[in-house]
C-alpha positions as CSV (number, residue, x, y, z in Angstrom):
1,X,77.3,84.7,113.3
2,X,78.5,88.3,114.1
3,X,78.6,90.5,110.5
4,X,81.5,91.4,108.7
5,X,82.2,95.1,107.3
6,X,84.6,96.5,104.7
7,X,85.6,99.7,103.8
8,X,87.8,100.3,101.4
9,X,89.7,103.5,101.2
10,X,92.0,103.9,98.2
11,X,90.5,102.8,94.7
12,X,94.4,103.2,93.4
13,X,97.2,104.4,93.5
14,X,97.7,108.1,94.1
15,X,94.3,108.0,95.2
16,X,93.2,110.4,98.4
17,X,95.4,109.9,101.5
18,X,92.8,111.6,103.7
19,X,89.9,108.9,102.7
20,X,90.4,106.3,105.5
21,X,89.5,108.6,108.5
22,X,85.8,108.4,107.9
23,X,85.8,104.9,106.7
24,X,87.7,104.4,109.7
25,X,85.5,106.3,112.1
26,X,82.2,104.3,110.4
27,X,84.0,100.8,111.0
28,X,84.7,101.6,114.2
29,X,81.0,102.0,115.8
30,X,79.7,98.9,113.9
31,X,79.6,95.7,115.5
32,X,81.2,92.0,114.7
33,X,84.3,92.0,111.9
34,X,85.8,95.3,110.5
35,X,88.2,95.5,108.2
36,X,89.9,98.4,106.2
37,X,90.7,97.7,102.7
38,X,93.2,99.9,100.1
39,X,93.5,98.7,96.8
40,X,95.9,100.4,94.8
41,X,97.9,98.2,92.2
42,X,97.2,98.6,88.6
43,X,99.6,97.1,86.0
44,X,101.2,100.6,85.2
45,X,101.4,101.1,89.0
46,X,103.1,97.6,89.5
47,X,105.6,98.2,86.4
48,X,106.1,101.6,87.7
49,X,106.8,100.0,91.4
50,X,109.0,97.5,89.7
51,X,111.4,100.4,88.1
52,X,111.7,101.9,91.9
53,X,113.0,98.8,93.4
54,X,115.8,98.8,90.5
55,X,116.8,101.8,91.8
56,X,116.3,101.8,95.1
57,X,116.0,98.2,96.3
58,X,114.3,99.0,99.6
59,X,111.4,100.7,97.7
60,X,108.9,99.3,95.6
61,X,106.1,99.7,97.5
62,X,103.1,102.0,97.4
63,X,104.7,105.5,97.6
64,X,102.1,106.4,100.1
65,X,102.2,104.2,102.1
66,X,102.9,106.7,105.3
67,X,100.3,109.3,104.3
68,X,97.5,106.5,104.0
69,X,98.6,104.5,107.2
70,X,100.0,106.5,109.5
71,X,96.7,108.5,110.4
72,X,94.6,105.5,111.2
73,X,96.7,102.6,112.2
74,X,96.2,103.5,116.1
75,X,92.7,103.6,115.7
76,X,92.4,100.2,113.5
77,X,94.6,98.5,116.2
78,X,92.4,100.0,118.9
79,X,89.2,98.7,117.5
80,X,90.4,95.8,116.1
81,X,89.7,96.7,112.5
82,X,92.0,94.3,110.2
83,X,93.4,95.8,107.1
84,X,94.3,94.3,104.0
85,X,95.8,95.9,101.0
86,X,98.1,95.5,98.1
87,X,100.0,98.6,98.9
88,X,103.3,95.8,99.0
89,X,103.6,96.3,94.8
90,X,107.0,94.7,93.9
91,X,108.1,94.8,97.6
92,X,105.5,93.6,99.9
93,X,108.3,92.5,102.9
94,X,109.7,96.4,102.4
95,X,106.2,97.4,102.7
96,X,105.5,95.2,105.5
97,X,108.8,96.9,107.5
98,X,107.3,99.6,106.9
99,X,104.1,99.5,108.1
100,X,105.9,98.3,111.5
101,X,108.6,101.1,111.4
102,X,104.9,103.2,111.4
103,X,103.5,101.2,114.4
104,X,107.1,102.1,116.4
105,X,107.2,105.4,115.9
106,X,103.8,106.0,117.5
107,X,104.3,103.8,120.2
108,X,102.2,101.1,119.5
109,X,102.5,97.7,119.9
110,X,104.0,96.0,117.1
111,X,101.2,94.8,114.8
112,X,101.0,91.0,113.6
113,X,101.6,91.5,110.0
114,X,101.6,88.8,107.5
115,X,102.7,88.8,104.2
116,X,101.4,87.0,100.6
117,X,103.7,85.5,99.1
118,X,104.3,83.4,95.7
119,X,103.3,85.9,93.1
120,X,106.5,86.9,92.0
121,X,107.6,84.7,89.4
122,X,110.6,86.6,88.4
123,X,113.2,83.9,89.5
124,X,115.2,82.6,86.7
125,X,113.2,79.1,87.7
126,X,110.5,80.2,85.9
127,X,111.6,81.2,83.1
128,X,111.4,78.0,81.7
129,X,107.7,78.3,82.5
130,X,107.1,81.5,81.1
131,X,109.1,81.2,78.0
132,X,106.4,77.9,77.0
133,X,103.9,80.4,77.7
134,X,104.8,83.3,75.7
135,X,106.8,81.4,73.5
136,X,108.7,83.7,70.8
137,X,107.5,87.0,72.2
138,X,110.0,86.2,75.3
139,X,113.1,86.0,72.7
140,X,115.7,88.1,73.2
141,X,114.2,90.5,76.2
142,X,115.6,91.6,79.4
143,X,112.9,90.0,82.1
144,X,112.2,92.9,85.3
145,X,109.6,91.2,86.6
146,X,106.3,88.3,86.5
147,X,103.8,88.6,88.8
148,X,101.2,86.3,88.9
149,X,97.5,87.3,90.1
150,X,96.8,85.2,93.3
151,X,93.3,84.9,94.8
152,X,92.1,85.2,98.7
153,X,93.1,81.9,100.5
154,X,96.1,83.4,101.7
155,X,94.5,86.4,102.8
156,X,92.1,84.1,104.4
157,X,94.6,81.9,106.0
158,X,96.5,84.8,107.2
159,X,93.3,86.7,108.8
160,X,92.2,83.2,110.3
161,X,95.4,83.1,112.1
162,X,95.6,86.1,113.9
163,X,96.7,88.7,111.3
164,X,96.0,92.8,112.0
165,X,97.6,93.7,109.0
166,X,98.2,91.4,105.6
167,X,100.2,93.2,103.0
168,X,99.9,91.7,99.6
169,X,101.7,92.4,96.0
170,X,99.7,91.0,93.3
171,X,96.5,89.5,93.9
172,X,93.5,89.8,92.2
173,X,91.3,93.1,93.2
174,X,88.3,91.5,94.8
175,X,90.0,89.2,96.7
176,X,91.0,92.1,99.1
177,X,87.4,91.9,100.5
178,X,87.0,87.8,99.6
179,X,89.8,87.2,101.9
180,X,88.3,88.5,105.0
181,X,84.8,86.5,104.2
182,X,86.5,83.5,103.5
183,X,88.1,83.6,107.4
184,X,85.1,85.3,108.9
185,X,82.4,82.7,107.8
186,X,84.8,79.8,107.1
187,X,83.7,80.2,103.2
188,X,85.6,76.7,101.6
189,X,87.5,77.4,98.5
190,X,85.1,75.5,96.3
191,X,81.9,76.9,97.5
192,X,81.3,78.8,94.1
193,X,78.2,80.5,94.9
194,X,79.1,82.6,98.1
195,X,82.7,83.0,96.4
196,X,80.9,84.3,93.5
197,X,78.9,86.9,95.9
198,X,81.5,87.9,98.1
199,X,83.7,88.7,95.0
200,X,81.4,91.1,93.5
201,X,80.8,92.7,96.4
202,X,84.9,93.2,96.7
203,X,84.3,94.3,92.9
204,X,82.2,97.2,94.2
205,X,84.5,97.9,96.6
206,X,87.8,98.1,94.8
207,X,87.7,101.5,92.9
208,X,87.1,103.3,96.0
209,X,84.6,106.1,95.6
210,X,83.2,105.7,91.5
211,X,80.4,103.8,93.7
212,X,79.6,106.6,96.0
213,X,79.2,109.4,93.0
214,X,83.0,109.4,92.8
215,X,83.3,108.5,88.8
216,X,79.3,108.6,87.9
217,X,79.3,112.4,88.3
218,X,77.9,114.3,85.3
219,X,76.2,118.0,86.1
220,X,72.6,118.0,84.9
221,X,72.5,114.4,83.6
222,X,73.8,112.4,87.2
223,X,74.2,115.0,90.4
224,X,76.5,113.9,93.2
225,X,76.0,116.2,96.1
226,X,78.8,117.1,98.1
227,X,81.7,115.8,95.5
228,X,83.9,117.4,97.2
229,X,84.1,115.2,100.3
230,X,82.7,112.3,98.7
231,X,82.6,109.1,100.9
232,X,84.2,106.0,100.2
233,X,82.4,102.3,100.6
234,X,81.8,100.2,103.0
235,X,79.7,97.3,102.0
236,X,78.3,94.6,104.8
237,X,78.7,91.3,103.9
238,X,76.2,88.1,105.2
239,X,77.0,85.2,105.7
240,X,76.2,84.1,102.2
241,X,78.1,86.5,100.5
242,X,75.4,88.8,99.4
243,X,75.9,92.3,100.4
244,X,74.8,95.9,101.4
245,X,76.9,99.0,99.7
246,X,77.3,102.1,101.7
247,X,79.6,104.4,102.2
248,X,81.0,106.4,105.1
249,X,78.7,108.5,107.7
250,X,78.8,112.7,107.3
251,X,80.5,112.6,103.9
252,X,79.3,113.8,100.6
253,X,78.6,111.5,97.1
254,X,75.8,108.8,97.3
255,X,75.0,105.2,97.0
256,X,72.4,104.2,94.5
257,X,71.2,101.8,92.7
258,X,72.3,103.2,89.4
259,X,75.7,103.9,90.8
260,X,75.9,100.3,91.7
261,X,74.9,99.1,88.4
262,X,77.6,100.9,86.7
263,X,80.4,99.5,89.2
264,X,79.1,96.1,88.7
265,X,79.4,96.0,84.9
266,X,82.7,97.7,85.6
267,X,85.6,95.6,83.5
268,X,83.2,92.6,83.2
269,X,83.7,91.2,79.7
270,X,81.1,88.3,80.1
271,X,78.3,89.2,82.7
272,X,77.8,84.7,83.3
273,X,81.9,84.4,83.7
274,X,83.7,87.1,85.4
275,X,87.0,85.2,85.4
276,X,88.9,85.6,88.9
277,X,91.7,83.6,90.5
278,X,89.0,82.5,93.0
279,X,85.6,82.0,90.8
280,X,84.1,82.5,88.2
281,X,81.2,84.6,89.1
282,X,78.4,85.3,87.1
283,X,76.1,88.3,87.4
284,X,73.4,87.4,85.0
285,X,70.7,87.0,87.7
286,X,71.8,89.6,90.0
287,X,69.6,92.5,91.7
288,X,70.4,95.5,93.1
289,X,67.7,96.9,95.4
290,X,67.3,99.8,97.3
291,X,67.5,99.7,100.8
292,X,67.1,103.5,101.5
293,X,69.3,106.2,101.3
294,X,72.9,105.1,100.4
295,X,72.1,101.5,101.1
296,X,71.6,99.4,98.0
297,X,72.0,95.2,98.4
298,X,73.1,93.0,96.0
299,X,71.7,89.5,95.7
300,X,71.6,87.1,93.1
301,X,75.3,86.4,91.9
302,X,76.1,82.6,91.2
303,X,79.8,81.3,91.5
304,X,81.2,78.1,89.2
305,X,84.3,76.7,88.9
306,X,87.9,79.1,89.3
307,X,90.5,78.9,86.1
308,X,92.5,76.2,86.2
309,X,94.9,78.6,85.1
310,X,96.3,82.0,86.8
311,X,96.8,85.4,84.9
312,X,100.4,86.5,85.2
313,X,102.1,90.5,83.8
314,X,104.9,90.0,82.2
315,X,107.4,93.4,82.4
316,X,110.2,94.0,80.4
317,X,112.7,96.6,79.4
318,X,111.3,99.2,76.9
319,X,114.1,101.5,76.1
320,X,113.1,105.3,77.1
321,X,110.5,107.9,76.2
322,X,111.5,111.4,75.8
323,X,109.0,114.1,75.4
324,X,109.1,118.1,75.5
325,X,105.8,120.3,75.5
326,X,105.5,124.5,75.0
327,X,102.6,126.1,74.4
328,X,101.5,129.0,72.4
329,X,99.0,132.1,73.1
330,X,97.1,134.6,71.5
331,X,96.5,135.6,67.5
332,X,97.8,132.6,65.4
333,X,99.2,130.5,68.3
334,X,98.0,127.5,66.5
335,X,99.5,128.1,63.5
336,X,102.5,129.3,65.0
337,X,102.1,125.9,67.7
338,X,101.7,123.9,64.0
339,X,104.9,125.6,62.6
340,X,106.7,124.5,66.0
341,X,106.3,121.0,65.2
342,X,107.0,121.1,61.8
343,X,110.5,122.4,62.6
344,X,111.0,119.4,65.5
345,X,109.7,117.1,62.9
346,X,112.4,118.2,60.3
347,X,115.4,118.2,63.0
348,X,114.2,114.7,64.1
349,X,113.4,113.0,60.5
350,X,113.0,109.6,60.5
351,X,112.7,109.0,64.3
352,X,109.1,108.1,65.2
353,X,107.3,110.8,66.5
354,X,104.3,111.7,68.0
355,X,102.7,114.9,68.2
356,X,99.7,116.4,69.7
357,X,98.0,120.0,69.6
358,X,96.2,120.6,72.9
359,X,94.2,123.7,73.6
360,X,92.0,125.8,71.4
361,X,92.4,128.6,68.7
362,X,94.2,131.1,71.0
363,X,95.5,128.6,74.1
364,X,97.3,125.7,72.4
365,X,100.5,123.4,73.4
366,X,102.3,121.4,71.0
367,X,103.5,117.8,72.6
368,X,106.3,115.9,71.0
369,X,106.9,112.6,72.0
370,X,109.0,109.7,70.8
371,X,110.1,106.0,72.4
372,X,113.4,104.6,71.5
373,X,115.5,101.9,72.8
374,X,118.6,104.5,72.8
375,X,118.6,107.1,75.7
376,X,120.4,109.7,74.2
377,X,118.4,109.8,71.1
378,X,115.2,110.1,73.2
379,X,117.1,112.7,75.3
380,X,116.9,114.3,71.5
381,X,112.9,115.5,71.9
382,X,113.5,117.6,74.6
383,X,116.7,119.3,73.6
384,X,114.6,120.3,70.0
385,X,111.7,121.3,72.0
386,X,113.5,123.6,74.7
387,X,115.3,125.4,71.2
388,X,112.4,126.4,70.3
389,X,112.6,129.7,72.8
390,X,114.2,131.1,70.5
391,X,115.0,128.7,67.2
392,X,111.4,128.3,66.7
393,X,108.1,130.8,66.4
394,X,107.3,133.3,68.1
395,X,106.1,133.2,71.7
396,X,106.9,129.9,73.0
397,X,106.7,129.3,76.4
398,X,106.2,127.1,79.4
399,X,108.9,124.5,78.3
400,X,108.7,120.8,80.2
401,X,110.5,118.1,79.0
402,X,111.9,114.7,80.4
403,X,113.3,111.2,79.6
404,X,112.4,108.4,81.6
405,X,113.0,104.5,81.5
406,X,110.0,102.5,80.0
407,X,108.9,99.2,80.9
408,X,106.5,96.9,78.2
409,X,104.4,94.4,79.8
410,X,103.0,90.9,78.1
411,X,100.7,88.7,79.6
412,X,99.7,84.8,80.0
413,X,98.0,82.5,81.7
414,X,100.5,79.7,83.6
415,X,98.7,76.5,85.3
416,X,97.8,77.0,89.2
417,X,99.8,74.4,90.3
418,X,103.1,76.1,89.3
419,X,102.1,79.0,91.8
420,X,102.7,78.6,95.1
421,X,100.9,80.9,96.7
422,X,100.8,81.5,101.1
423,X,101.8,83.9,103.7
424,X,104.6,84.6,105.9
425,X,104.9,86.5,109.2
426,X,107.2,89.5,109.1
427,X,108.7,88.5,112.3
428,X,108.8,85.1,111.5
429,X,105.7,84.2,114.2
């Protein structure tokens, strides 16, 4: 069996656009299955994504998406190098357009793209479903959005039939990387140990560059040379899911064994049951070895059973948060930064407030803050703060204020069966 590499170049959103060209460049000297993986959806960014599409409802989708696509997808195509992300957010089929308006413009012939499907549960059809989940706490709120966390068979399924790109919304991190092992070694979705391997090694993977030095950085205690052009990872995966973490050739950071350790126990509440939509893998045996320099393997994870039940975000209307900031210098600027938010205080009384003092002695700005469900009295913050040029001590400067829309998210776990997860081709293949 040929060996299967992936490199993952974005660890989330906002994350560097110019990552993938050595990842890239590293994938496409190796032999057997390459595949480029960006994972970039966190809750906020998802509830963020979500509040785009409301206003624009052809966006939605990773915001940079071009920057991060554009310069590689020739050479992926070229060399045959899959890729696999959840850059789709709330919009996956906009994403998915785009990623072919991309593939136009430079020429190329037009990519088979596939898109996941099945974890938006937004349709007033689940509501039903949702509302016995949550129970009270869905009383009275304006739904935006449910997304439910899907796992890698239709990543898998997608990649098995002929898929260059697959763009995803919400699925579960790891399963960016289980996908492609599950089609590559024909990995059956009950064979918990090699799940269980393959998804830590997509664990490693999935925040990008905090396991080449990125994150583990700390000047005296842990030094990371080359920070500056630190490589992301690409990890080799065998046939039984164990796997070997490097990182991109002629780039800077490293891959050790302590920087391994620390990704592994990244987000794990229970070492035996790291929960995941497609195992439950458990680390308690594991070993991380060594190989030489920026090669460390992984061996020893166990799988058992998946959930029965998926994780799904719930997101919801929040009403608005204003804020305004202005900062103070020299002799007495905090107490003259103090005295500033004493006066906002008074002229807001009674509306909930926060307030912070950032800086030192002589360097300080004051942050007010406050959520409200009304727009116009959150527009209030900033209008107090930017009277403070002259209304309030002396020296202010550097005013910043803004309202924006807030979403709230609640979560709960709704039984597998009611998610109907699978792919679709963009062009309907």
């Amino acid at each position: 069996m040929t060996p299967l590499s992936i490199g993952c170049a974005a660890g989330f959103s906002g994350d560097r656009v110019d990552a993938a060209g050595p990842v890239v460049n590293t994938l496409a000297k190796r032999e057997g299955a390459r595949v480029l993986m960006f994972e970039v959806l966190a809750e906020r960014t998802l509830a963020l994504a979500q509040l785009a599409r409301r206003s624009h409802p052809d966006a939605g989708y990773e915001p940079q998406l071009d920057s991060i696509v554009s310069p590689i997808l020739a050479k992926c195509l070229e060399h045959r190098i899959a890729i696999v992300s959840n850059f789709g957010a709330a919009n996956p089929r906009g994403a998915a357009r785009r990623v072919a308006a991309i593939a136009r413009s430079q020429g190329l012939r037009a990519p088979r793209i596939a898109i996941v499907t099945g974890d938006d549960l937004s349709a007033p059809a689940y509501r039903n479903l949702l509302a016995r989940e949550l129970g009270s706490a869905l009383d009275g709120i304006e739904l935006v959005s449910a997304n439910a966390y899907l796992g890698a068979e239709p990543i898998a399924k997608a990649i098995a039939a002929g898929a260059q790109v697959v763009v995803a919304g919400r699925v579960a991190d790891p399963s960016l990387a289980v996908g492609p092992a599950m089609a590559h070694y024909g990995i059956a979705p009950d064979d918990w140990d090699r799940l269980g391997r393959a998804t830590m090694a997509g664990h490693l993977l999935e925040c990008g560059a905090q396991v080449t030095g990125g994150y583990f950085a700390d000047p005296g205690m842990k030094d990371v040379p080359g920070l500056h052009d630190v490589g992301f990872p690409i990890a080799e995966i065998a046939e039984d899911g164990s796997c070997v973490i490097g990182k991109a050739d002629d780039t800077g950071g490293l891959v050790t064994e302590q920087t391994v350790k620390e990704q592994l126990l990244y987000e794990v509440h229970d070492p035996a049951a790291y929960l995941t939509p497609d195992v439950t893998a458990d680390i308690g045996g594991a070993e991380v070895r060594a190989l030489g320099r920026d090669r460390v393997a992984l061996t020893g994870v166990r799988g058992h059973a998946r959930p029965g039940r998926l994780k799904v975000t719930v997101c919801h209307e929040g009403g608005w948060i204003g804020e305004g900031e202005i900062s103070y210098a020299g002799p007495g600027a905090e107490a003259r930064a103090r005295l500033a938010a004493e006066v906002v205080r008074r002229r807001l009384e009674g509306l909930p407030l926060r307030i912070d003092l950032i800086g030192v002695l002589s360097d300080v700005r004051l942050r007010v803050s406050m959520s409200h469900a009304v727009k116009e009295q959150a527009e209030r913050v900033g209008r107090e703060v930017l009277a403070l040029y002259t209304c309030g001590p002396a020296g202010g400067g550097g005013v910043r204020t803004s309202v924006r829309a807030r979403l709230e998210t609640l979560s709960c776990f709704v039984p597998r069966e009611a998610v109907h997860a699978g792919f679709e081709w963009l062009d309907a293949r």
